[in-house]
VMD Tcl script that draws the C-alpha trace (Angstrom):
set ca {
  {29.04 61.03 10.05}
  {27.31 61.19 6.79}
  {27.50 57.29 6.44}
  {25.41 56.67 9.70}
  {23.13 59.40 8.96}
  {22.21 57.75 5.29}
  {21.71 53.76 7.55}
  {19.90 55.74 9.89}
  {17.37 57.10 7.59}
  {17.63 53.50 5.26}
  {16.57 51.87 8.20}
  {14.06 53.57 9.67}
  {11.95 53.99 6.56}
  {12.60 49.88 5.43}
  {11.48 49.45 9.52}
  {8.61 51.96 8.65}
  {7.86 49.79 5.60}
  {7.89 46.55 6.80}
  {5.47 47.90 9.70}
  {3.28 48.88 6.75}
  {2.77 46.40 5.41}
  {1.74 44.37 7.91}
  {-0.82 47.35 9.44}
  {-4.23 47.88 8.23}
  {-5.94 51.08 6.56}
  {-5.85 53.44 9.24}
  {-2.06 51.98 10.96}
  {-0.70 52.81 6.80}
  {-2.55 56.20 7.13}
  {-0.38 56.83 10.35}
  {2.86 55.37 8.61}
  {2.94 57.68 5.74}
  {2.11 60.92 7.62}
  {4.70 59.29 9.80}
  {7.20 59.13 6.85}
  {6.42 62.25 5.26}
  {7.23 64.04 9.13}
  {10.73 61.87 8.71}
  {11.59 62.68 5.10}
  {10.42 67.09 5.69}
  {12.92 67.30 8.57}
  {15.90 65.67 6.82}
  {18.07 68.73 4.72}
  {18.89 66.52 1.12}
  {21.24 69.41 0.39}
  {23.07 68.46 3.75}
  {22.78 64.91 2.96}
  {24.91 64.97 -0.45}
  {27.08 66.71 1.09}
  {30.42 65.89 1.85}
  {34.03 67.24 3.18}
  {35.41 67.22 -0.70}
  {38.10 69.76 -1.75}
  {36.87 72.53 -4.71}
  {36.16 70.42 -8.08}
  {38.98 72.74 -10.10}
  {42.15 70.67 -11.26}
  {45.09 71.22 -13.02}
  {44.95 72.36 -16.77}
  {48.04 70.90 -17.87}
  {50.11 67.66 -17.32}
  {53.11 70.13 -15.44}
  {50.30 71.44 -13.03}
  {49.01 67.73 -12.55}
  {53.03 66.50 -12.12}
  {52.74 63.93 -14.43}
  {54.87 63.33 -17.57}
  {55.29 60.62 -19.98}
  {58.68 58.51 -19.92}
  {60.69 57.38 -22.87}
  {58.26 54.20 -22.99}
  {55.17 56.02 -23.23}
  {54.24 55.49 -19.34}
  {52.29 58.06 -17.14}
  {54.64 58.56 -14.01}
  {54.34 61.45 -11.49}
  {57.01 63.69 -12.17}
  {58.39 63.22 -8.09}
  {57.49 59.76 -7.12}
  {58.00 58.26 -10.65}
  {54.40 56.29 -9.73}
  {51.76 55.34 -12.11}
  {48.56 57.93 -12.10}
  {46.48 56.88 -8.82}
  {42.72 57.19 -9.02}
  {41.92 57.33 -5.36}
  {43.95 60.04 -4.52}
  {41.13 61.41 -1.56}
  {39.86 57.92 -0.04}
  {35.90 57.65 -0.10}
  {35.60 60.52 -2.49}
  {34.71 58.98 -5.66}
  {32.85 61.79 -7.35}
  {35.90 64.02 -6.52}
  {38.21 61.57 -7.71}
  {36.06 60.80 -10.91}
  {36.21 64.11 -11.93}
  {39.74 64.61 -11.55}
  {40.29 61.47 -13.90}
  {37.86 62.97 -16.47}
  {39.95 66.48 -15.89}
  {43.55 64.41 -16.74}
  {41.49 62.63 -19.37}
  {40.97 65.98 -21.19}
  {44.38 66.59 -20.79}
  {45.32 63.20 -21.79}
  {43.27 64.09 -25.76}
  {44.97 67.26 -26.40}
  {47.94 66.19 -26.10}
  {47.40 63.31 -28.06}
  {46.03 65.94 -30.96}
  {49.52 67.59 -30.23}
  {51.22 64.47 -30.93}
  {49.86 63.45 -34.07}
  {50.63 67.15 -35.60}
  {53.81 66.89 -34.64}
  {55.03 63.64 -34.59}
  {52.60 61.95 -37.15}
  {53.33 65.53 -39.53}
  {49.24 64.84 -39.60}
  {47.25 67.43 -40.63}
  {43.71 68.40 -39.04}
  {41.10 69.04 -41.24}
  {37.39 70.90 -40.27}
  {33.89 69.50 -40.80}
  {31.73 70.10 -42.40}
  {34.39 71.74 -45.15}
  {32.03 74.51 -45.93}
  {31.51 75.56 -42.26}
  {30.70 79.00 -41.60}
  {32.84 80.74 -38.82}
  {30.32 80.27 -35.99}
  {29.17 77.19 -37.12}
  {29.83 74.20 -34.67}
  {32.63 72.05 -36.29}
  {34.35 68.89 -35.86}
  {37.54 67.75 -37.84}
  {39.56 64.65 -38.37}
  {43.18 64.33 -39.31}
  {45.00 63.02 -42.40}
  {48.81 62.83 -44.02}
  {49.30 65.07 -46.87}
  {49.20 62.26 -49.59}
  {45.89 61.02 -48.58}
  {43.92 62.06 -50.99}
  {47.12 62.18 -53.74}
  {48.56 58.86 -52.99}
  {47.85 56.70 -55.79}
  {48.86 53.49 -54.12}
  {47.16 53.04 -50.38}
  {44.96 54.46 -48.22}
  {44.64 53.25 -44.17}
  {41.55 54.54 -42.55}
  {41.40 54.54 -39.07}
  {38.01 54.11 -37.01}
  {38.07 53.98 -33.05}
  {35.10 52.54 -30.71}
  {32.83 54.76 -28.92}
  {32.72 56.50 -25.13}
  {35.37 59.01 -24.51}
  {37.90 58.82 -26.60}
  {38.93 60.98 -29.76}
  {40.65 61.06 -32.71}
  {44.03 58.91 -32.00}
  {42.67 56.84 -29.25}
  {41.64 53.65 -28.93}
  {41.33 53.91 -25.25}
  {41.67 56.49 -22.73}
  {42.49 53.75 -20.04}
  {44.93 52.05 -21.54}
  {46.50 55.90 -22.38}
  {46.82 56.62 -18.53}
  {47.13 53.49 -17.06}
  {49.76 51.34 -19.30}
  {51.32 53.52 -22.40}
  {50.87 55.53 -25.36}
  {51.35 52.81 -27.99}
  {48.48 50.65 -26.54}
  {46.29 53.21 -25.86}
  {46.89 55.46 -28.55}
  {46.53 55.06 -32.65}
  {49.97 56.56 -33.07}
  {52.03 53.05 -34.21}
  {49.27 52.47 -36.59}
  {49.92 55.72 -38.46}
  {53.43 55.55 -38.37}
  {53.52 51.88 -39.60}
  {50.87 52.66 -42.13}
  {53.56 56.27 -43.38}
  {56.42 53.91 -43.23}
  {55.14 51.32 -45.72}
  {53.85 53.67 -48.05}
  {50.02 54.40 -47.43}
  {48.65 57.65 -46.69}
  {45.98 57.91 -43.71}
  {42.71 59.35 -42.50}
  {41.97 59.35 -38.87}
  {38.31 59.38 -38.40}
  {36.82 61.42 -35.16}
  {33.33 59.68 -34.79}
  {32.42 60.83 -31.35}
  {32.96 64.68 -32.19}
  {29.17 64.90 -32.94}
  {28.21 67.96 -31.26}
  {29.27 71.14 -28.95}
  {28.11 72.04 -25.85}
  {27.21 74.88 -24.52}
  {25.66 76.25 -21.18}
  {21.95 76.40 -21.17}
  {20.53 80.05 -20.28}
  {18.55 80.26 -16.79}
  {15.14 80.83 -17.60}
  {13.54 83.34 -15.83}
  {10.75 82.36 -13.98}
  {7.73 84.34 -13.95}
  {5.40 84.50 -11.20}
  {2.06 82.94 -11.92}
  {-0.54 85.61 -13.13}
  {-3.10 86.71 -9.77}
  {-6.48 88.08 -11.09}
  {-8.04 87.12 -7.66}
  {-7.40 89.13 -4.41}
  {-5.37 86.81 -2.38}
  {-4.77 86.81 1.44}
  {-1.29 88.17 1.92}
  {-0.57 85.24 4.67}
  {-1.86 82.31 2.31}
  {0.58 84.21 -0.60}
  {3.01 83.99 1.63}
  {2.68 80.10 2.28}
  {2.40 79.27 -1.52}
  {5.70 81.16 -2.02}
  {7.42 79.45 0.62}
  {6.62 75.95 -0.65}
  {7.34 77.09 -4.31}
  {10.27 77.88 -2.86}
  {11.16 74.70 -1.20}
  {9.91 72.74 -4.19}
  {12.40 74.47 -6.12}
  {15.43 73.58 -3.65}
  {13.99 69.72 -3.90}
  {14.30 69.34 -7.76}
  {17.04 71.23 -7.61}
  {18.65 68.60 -5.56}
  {17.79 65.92 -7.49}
  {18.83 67.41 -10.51}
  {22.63 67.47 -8.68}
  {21.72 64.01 -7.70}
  {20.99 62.73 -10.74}
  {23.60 64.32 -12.64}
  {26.49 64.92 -9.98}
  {29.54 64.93 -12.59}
  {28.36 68.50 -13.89}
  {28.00 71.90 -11.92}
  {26.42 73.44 -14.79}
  {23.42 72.40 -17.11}
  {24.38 72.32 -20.50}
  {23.08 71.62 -23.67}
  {23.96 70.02 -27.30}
  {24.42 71.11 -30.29}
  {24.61 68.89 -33.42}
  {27.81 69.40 -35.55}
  {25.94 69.27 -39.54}
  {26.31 66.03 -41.05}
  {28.41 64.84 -38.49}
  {25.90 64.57 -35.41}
  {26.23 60.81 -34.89}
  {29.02 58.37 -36.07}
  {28.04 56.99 -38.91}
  {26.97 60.28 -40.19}
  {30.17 61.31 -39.31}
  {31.72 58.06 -41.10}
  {29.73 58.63 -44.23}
  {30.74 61.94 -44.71}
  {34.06 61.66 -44.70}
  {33.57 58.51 -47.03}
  {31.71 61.21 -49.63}
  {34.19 64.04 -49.24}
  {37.20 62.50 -49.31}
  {38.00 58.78 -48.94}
  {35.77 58.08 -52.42}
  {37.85 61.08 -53.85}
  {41.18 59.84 -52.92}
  {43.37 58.62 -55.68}
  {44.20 55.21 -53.66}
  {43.10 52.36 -55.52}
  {43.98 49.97 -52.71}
  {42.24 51.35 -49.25}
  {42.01 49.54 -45.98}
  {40.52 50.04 -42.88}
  {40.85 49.49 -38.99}
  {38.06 49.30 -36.98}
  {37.95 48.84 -32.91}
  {34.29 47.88 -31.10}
  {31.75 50.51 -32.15}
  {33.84 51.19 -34.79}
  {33.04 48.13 -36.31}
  {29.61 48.59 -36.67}
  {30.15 52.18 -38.32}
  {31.97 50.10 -41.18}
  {29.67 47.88 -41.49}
  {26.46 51.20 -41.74}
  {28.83 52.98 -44.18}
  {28.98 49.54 -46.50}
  {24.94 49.55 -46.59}
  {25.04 52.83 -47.72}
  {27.44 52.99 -49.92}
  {28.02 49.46 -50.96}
  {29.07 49.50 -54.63}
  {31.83 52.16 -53.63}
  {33.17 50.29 -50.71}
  {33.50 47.57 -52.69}
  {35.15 49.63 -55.61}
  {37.88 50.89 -53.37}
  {38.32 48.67 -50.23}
  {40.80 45.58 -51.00}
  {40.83 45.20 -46.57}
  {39.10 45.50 -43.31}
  {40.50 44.36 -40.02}
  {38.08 44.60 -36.91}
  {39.42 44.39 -33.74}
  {36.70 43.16 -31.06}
  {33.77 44.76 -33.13}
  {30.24 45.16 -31.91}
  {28.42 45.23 -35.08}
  {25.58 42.75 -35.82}
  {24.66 41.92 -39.39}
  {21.50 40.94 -38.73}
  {20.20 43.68 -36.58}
  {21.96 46.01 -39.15}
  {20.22 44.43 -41.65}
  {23.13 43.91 -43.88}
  {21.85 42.17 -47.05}
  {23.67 39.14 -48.97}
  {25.78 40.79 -51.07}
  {27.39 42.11 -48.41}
  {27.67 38.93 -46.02}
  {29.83 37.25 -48.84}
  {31.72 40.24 -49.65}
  {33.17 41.03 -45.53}
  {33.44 37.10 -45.81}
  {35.94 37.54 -48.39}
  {37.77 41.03 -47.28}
  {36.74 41.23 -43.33}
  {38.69 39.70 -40.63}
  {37.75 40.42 -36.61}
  {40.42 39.92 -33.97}
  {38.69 39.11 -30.82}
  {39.22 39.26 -27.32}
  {39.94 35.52 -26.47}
  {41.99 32.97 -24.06}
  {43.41 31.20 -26.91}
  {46.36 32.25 -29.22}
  {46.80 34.96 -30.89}
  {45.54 34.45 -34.72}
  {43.63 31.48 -33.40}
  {40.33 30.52 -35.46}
  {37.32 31.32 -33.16}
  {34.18 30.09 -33.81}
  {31.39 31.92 -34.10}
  {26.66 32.45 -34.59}
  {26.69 34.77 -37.38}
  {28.02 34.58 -41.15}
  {29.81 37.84 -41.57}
  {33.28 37.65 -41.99}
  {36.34 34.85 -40.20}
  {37.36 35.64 -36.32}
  {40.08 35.04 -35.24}
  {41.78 35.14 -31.15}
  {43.62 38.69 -30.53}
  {45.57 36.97 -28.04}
  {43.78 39.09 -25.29}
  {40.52 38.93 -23.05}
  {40.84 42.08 -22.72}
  {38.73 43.85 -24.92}
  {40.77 47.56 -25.52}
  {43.80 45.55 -25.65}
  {42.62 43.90 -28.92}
  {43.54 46.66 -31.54}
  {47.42 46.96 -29.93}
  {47.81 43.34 -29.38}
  {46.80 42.10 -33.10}
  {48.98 44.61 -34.84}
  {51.48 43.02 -36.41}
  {48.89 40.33 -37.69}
  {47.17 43.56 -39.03}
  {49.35 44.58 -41.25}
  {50.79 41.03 -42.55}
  {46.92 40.66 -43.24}
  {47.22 43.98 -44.94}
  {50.43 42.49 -46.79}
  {48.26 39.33 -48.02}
  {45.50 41.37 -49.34}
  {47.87 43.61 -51.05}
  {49.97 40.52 -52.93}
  {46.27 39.09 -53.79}
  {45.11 42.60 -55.83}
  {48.72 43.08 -57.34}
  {48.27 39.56 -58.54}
  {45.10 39.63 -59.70}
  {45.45 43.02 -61.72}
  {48.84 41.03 -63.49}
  {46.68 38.28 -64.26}
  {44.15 40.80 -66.03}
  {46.96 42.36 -67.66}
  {48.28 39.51 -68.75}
  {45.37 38.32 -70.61}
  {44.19 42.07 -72.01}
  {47.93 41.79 -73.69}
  {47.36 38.42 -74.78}
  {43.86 38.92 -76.41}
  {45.10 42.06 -77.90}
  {47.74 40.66 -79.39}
  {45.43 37.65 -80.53}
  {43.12 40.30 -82.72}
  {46.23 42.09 -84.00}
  {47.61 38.87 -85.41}
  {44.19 38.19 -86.85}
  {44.10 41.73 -88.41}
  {47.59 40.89 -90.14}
}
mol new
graphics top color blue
foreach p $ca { graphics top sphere $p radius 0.5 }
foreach p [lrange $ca 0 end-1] q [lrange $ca 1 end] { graphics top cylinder $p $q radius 0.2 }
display resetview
């Protein structure tokens, strides 16, 4: 019903339009007064509306029947399916906001996994945070400030996901070890490094916005009760229209709500810095890598203008995976170009093999296929090459600091000989 009502209306006001523009002065006069009859007579609340169950959903994976199998897959807990979007046909909002509801769902229990499968501890920013303070936090091992070996530091892209994600979809839709950061970590415990999971899109809290109260305009004059009477009415039913719209515009939400920035972590590469000044700088690690995915990327590449010398003092490693940043838009100077030439590598989405060479415009740093066209796939499907690229870097420092000791022993002995 609601479908022929909205071509109904479409039609007649493209007819109506059509007609107008083909009328003169006084036929265009007729038209809108025409249209304005039309649009007063149709109820926009009644329009939007739609035979859709309550938007309340389940507030844990048991109440949703879904569980995750011994590979990591999302199955319902009776039919053993995979999680179906369009679970009421033609209800998209509906079935939108039950994925964002499961998505929810789908984080926390992610946070749940690196505590107590990773042994990960979370940690709350800003570190001097008063109690009612908005906060966000990250997560790290316990040696990752004491390790004095390595360091991974993990960066996701932006959108939706958290801490331990690289992508929601991939999360609900194919399996925790593509979607999620978790083989990282443990790869990155197993061989020794210590780790920092960066939260970037934690920027801010929100919070229901208070109804204002409206006051009614101030009447010095002595008004006609019936003309009062008419103003209030279409007050009133100005109030209903941009109340529509609002719902219109912003369906997703039944309440208004507001933001409020987290301190020094309001945006991700605030976020990204900080955690760069308070603890990766302090960490004993003198070899530290990173992992970047999409926006990620570009955070990296903020934090080295900011803080190039450091980087540079600490980082031996950076593999992007599909990264948006833009060197020349970010203004990244020189210094730096030749520097993520030397210690940047970006695994791309691409047709061709994985590890393939990939050309590309700008002179950043070497690109290489991820073996995917797929562009969340990228971080899962180049891990192995990851860490062997890890491994490389790793051989190269340890060789180079020999080679320096090698020839501080050498001079040394040199002016001790001389002494004698």
């Amino acid at each position: 019903m609601l479908v022929y009502l909205v071509v109904s209306v479409l039609s007649t006001l493209w007819i109506t339009m059509a007609q107008n523009q083909l009328g003169g002065s006084e036929e265009k006069d007729k038209t809108s007064t025409a249209l304005k009859d039309l649009l007063s007579r149709i109820d926009l609340e009644e329009l939007m509306k739609k035979d859709e169950p309550p938007l309340k959903f389940p507030q844990t994976l048991d109440e949703f029947e879904y569980s995750f199998n011994e590979k990591g897959q999302l199955r319902h807990i009776k039919t053993g399916e995979p999680y179906v979007f369009n679970y009421h046909e033609d209800l998209h909002r509906w079935n939108q906001k039950r994925y964002e509801a499961l998505g929810e769902i789908i984080t926390h229990f992610v946070y749940e996994l690196l505590e107590n499968e990773c042994h990960l501890k979370k940690v709350h920013l800003p570190v001097d945070a008063t109690e009612r303070e908005p906060k966000s936090f990250i997560y790290m091992s316990e040696d990752a400030i004491t390790n004095p070996d390595k360091l991974m530091v993990l960066i996701h892209g932006s959108g939706v996901v958290r801490v331990g994600q690289w992508a929601r979809r991939l999360i609900i839709n194919e399996d925790l070890d593509s979607g999620t950061q978790i083989p990282f970590i443990k790869r990155a415990m197993d061989e020794g490094y210590g780790v920092i999971v960066l939260n970037t899109n934690e920027n801010y809290v929100e919070v229901e916005k208070s109804k204002k109260q409206e006051q009614p305009p101030a009447n010095d004059t002595d008004e006609p009760a019936e003309k009062k009477e008419k103003k209030d009415d279409c007050q009133k039913e100005t109030n209903k229209r941009r109340d529509f719209y609002e719902k219109y515009r912003n369906p997703q939400k039944e309440k208004e709500t507001k933001h409020i920035p987290i301190r020094d972590n309001s945006t991700p590469e605030e976020h990204t810095v900080y955690v760069w000044d308070h603890f990766i700088s302090k960490s004993s690690a003198k070899n530290v890598v990173f992992v970047a995915h999409s926006y990620g990327g570009l955070v990296f590449v903020e934090l080295m203008i900011q803080r190039e010398a450091e980087v540079k003092s600490k980082v031996i490693s950076v593999a992007l995976t599909d990264s948006v940043h833009n060197v020349w838009h970010q203004e990244a100077g020189k210094s730096i170009l030749d520097w993520m030439q030397e210690h940047c590598r970006n695994w791309v989405s691409s047709s061709e093999p994985l590890d393939t060479p990939v050309e590309f415009m700008l002179p950043d740093c070497p690109r290489v296929s991820a073996g995917t066209e797929r562009h969340e796939l990228t971080s899962w499907k180049s891990f192995n090459s990851i860490f062997k690229y890890f491994n490389q870097a790793l051989e190269a420092q340890n060789a180079e600091a020999k080679s320096k000791s090698t020839v501080t022993t050498r001079s040394s002995y040199r002016k001790k000989s001389e002494e004698l």
